[in-house]
C-alpha positions in Angstrom: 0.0 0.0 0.0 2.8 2.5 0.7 4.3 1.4 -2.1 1.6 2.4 -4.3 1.3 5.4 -2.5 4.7 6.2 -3.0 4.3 5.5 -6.9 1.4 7.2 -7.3 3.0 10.7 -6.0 6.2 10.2 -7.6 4.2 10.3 -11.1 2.2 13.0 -10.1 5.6 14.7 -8.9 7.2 13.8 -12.6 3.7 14.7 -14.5 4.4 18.4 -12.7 7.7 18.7 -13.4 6.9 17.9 -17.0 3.8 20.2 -17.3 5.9 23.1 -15.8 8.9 22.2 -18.5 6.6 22.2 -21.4 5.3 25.7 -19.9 8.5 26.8 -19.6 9.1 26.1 -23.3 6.1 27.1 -24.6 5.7 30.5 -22.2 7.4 34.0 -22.6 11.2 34.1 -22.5 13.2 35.4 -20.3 14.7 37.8 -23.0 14.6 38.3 -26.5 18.0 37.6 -28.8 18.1 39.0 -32.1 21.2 39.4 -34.6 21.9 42.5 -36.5 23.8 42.2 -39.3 25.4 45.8 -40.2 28.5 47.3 -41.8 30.9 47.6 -39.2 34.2 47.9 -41.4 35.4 48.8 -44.7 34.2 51.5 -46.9 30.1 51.1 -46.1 30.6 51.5 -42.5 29.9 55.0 -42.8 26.5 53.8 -43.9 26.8 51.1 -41.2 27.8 52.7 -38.3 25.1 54.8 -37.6 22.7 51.9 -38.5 24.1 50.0 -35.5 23.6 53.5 -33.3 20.4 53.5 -34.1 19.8 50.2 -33.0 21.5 50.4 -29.7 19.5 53.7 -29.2 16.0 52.2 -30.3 16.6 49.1 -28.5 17.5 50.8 -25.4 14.0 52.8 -25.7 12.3 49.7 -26.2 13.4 47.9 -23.4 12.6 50.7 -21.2 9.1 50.8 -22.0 9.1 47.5 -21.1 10.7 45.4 -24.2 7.8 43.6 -26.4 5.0 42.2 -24.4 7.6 42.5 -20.8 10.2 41.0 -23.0 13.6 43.3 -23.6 15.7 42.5 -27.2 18.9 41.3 -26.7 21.5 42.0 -29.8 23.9 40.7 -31.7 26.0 42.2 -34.0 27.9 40.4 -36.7 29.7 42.6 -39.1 29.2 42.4 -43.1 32.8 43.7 -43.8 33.8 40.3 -43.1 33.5 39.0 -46.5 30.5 36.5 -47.6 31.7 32.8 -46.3 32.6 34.2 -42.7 29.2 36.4 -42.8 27.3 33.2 -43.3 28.9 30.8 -40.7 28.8 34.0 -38.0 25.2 34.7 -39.2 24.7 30.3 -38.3 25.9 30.9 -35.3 24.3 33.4 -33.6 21.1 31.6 -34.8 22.1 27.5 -33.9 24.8 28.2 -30.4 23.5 31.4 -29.2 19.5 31.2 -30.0 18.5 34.3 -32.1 14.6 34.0 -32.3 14.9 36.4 -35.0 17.7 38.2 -37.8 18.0 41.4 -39.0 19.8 41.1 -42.4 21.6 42.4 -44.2 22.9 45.4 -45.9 24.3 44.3 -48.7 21.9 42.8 -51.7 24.6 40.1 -52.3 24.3 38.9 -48.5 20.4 39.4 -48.6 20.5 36.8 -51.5 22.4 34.6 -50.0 21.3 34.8 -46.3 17.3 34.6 -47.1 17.5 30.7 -48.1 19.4 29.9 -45.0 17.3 31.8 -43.1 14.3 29.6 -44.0 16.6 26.5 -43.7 16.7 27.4 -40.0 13.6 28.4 -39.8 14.3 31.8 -37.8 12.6 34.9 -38.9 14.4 37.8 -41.1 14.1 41.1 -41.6 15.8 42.3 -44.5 16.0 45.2 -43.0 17.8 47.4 -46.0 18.7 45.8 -48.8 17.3 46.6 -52.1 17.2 43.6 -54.4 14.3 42.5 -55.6 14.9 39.7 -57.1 15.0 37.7 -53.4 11.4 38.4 -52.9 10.1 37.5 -56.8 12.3 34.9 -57.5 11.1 33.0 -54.7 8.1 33.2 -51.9 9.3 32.9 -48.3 7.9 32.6 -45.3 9.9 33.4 -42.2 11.8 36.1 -44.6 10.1 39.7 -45.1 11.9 43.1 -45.6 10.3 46.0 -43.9 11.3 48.9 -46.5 10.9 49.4 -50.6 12.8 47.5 -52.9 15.2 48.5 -56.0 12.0 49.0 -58.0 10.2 51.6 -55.9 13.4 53.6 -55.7 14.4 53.4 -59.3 10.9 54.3 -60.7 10.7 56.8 -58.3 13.8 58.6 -59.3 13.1 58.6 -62.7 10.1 59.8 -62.5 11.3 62.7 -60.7 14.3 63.0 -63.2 11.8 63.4 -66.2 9.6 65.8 -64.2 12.4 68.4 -62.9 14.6 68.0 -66.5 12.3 66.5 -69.2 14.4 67.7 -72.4 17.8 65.9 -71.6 19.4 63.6 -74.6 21.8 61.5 -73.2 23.0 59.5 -69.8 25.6 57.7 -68.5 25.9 55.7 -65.2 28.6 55.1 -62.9 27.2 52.1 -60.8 28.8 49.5 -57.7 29.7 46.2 -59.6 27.7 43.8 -57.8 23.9 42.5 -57.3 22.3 46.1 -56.3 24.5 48.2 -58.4 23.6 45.7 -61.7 20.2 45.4 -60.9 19.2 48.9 -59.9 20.7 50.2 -63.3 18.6 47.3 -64.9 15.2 48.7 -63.8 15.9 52.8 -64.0 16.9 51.5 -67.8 14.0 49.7 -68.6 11.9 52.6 -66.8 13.6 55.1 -68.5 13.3 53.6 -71.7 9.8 53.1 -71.4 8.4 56.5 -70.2 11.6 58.5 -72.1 12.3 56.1 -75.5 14.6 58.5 -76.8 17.3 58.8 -74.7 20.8 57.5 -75.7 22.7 55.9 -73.1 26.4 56.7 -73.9 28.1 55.3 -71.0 27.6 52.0 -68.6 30.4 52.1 -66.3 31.3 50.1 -63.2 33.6 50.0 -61.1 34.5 47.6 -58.4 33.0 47.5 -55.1 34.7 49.6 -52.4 36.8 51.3 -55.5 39.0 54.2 -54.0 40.2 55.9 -57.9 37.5 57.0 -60.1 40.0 58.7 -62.5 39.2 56.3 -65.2 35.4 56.9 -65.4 35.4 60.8 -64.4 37.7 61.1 -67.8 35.4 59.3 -70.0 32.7 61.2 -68.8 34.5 64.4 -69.3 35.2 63.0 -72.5 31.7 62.2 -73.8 29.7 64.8 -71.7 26.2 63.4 -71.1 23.3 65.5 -69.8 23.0 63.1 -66.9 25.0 61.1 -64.5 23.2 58.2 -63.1 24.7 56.5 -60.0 23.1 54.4 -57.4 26.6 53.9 -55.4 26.3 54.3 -52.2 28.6 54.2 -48.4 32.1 55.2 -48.7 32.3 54.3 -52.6 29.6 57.2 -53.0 31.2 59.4 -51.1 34.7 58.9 -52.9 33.3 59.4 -56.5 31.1 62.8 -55.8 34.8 64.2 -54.4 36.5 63.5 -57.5 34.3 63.9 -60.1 33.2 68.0 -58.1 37.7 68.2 -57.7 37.7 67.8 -61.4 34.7 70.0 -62.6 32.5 66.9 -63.8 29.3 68.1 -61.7 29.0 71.4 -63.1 28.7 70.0 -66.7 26.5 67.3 -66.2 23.6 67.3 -63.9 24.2 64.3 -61.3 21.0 61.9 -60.3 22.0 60.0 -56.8 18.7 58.1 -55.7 20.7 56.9 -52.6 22.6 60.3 -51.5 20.3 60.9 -48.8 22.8 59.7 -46.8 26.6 60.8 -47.8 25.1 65.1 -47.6 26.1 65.3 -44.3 29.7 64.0 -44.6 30.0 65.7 -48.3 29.0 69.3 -46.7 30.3 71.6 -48.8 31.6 70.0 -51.6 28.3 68.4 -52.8 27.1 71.2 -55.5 23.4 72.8 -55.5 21.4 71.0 -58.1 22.1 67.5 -57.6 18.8 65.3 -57.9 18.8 63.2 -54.5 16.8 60.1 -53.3 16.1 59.3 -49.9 15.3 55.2 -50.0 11.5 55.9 -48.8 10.7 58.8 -47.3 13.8 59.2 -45.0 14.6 63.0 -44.2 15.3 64.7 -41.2 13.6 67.8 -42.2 10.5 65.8 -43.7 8.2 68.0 -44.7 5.5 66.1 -43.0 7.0 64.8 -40.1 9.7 67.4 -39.1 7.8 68.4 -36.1 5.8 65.3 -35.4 7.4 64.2 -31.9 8.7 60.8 -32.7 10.5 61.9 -35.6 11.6 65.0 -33.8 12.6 63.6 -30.4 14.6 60.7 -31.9 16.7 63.2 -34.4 17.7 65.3 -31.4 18.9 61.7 -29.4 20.4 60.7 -31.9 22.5 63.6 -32.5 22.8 63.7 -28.8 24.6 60.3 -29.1 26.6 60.8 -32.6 26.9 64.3 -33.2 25.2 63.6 -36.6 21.5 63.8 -37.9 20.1 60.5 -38.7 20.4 58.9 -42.6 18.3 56.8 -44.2 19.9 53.4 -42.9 19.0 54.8 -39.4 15.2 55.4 -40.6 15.5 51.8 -41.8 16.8 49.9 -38.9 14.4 51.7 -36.7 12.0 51.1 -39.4 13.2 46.9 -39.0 12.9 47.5 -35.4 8.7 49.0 -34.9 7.9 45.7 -37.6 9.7 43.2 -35.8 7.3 44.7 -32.7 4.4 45.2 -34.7 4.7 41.6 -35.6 4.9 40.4 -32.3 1.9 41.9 -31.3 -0.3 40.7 -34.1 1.4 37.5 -33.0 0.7 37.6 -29.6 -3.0 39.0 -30.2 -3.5 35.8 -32.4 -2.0 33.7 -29.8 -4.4 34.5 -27.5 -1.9 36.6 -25.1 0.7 33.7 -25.6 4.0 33.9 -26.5 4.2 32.8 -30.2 6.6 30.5 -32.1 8.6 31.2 -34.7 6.1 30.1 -37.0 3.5 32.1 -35.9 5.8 35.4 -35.8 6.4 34.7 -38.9 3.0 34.4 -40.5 2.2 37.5 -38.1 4.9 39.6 -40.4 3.0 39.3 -43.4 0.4 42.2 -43.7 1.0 44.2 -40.6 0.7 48.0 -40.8 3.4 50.1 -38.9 5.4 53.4 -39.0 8.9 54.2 -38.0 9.8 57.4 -38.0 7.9 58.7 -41.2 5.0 57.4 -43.3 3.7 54.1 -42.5 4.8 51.0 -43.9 2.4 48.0 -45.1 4.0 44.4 -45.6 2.4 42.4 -48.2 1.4 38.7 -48.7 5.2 38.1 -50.3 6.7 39.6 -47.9 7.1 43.0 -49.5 7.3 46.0 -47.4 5.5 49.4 -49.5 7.2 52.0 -48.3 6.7 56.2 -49.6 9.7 57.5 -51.9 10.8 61.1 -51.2 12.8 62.6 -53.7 14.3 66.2 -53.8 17.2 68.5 -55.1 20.1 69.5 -53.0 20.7 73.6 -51.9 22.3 75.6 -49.5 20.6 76.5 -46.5 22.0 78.8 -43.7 22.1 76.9 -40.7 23.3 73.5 -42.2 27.3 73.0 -43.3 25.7 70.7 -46.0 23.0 71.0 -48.7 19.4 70.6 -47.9 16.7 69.2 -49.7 14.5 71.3 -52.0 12.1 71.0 -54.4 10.8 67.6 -52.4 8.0 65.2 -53.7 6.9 62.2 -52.6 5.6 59.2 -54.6 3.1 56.3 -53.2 4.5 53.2 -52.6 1.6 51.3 -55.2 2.5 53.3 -57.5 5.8 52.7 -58.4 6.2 49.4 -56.9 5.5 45.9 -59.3 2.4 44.1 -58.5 2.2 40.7 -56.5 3.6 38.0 -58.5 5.2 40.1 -61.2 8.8 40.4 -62.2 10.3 43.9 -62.0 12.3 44.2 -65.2 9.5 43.2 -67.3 6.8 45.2 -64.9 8.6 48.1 -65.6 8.3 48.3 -69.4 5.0 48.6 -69.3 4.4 51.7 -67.3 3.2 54.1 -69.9 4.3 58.4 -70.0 0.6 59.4 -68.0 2.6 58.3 -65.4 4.7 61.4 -65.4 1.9 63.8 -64.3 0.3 61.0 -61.9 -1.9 63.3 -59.9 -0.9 61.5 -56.5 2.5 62.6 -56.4 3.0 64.7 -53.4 4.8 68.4 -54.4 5.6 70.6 -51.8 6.7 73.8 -52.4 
């Protein structure tokens, strides 16, 4: 009889400890660990840098209003500049020994491309959280990867766009673009945009140099040589920086007039030697000075931290890692909500990502079915302002995400082709004066 006794409470003793493991598995965590992949070397740190400031100073926010649902985030950083083999076994690691729930990556389109399959091998949600390709998100459907800003697409139709409406009578272009997936890409879909809304324009030069290229000499002389209306270049980071410089030391600027759909964020560092006139893009909406949102209070009170803490105004990799930052919460919630007040799974978070609604610091954000995030594109020409060492924006529009952004289940470089000239004079473009 004691025996049986004895039996009877050691199962119920082991049926309790296993009911409170399972809860322990299934409940909320003690914290939350994420990975954040981010240029923290070479020639795109400048672009990477502040993105990681940003996150440290977003995170720290979060966490003190209580972290997501009681939960405070945990980083990891793991730095791009490392090269693509050591990027991937870093980006397995933090994942499989040290239990990131969730990725943010990457900068780089070539890393976004190659991270996004692994990503659904381990089943661990990622944010794409600035990369431009498109191609990861047509090419193939995902479902624990999403990317909570605009793709290559947006931006480049965007840009031409405004291009066509600010200087409609040019003749000629020429790029000067990054040799690799964005830089390749990004010229494929303003060509095929441009071609279609603009038929007559004669491309005289495709150049590209290598990634992280320090000497420009050879493609400022041929452009000084051939002298096209427009220079096209969607460089960005250090490499950006590096070929405005040379071509303004050697006069090139003031013959041609420059397009730069991702200079938002080298005016600050350029000051000075960035010339009025320049046609600039900002990657979504991204300004400091939005002409929205300058003195809306989130926008407002995060600029003046953030300057606090770096003694520079935020750029647009800041607006998109903060951007990565209010989805990966927004997610959660809808998650949570759908959970019934549980904590969900990675599964669940995932399926949560697709069509939430959230803003960062600007305009609001909506994720699509694929995983797509439709994101505002403000566009405007650089000038001098008294008060700022650098140019300012002027001239700003804005342009709707839907409608310069290909359709569900279509591929961009053929989208593209068919947008027709009406386009030009869309009434829903956004001018302020």
């Amino acid at each position: 009889m004691k025996f049986n006794k004895l039996s009877s409470m050691l199962v119920a003793a082991l049926a309790a400890t296993s009911m409170t493991g399972a809860l322990a598995q299934t409940g909320k965590p003690a914290e939350l660990k994420i990975g954040i992949t981010t240029f923290l070397s070479g020639s795109a740190s400048v672009f990477g840098v502040p993105a990681k400031a940003a996150a440290d100073l977003y995170i720290e926010q979060i966490n003190a209003a209580g972290g997501i649902n009681g939960v405070k985030i945990v980083p990891t950083y793991i730095d791009e500049g490392v090269g693509g083999d050591k990027l991937l076994s870093e980006y397995r690691r933090v994942v499989q020994e040290q239990g990131a729930k969730v990725m943010l990556a990457a900068i780089s389109s070539g890393n976004c491309n190659s991270l996004a399959p692994v990503a659904e091998d381990l089943k661990v949600v990622n944010v794409m959280w600035d990369c431009g390709t498109e191609k990861v998100l047509e090419d193939k459907r995902y479902r624990y990867v999403v990317r909570t800003q605009a793709n290559a697409t947006t931006e480049m139709v965007a840009t031409v766009l405004y291009l066509l409406r600010q200087k409609p009578n040019f003749k000629t272009i020429a790029v000067v673009n990054q040799d690799y997936a964005y830089g390749r890409d990004s010229w494929e879909l303003f060509r095929n945009t441009l071609m279609a809304l603009k038929p007559d324009t004669k491309i005289v030069a495709e150049l590209f140099p290598k990634f992280g290229a320090t000497d420009f000499s050879t493609e400022i002389t041929r452009l000084q040589a051939i002298k096209p209306d427009v220079v096209l270049s969607t460089s960005w980071g250090g490499d950006l920086d590096t070929f405005v410089r040379q071509a303004a030391q050697r006069g090139l600027m003031k013959n041609s007039l420059f397009v730069l759909p991702l200079a938002e964020s080298s005016l600050e560092r350029l000051g000075s030697v960035m010339p009025e006139g320049v046609l600039v893009g900002a990657r979504g909406d991204h300004w400091f000075l939005h002409p929205e949102f300058k003195d809306d209070p989130k926008l407002k009170n995060f600029v003046a931290k953030f300057k606090a803490k770096t003694g520079a105004y935020p750029i647009y990799s800041v607006h998109h890692m903060v951007q990565a930052l209010d989805g990966l919460v927004a997610g959660y919630d809808k998650a949570i909500k759908a959970n019934k007040g549980a904590w969900p799974t990675n599964e669940q978070l995932a399926d949560a990502m697709h069509g939430i609604e959230f803003r960062g610091l600007t305009r609001t954000v909506k994720m699509r079915v694929d995983g797509q995030g439709l994101e505002d594109q403000l566009m405007g020409t650089t000038k001098k302002a008294p008060g700022y060492a650098f140019p300012i924006l002027d001239k700003m529009e804005i342009y709707p995400a839907d409608l310069v952004t290909t359709p569900v289940g279509s591929k961009s470089p053929e989208w593209v082709k068919t947008l027709k000239p009406e386009l030009i004079k869309s009434p829903r473009i956004v001018v302020f004066k």
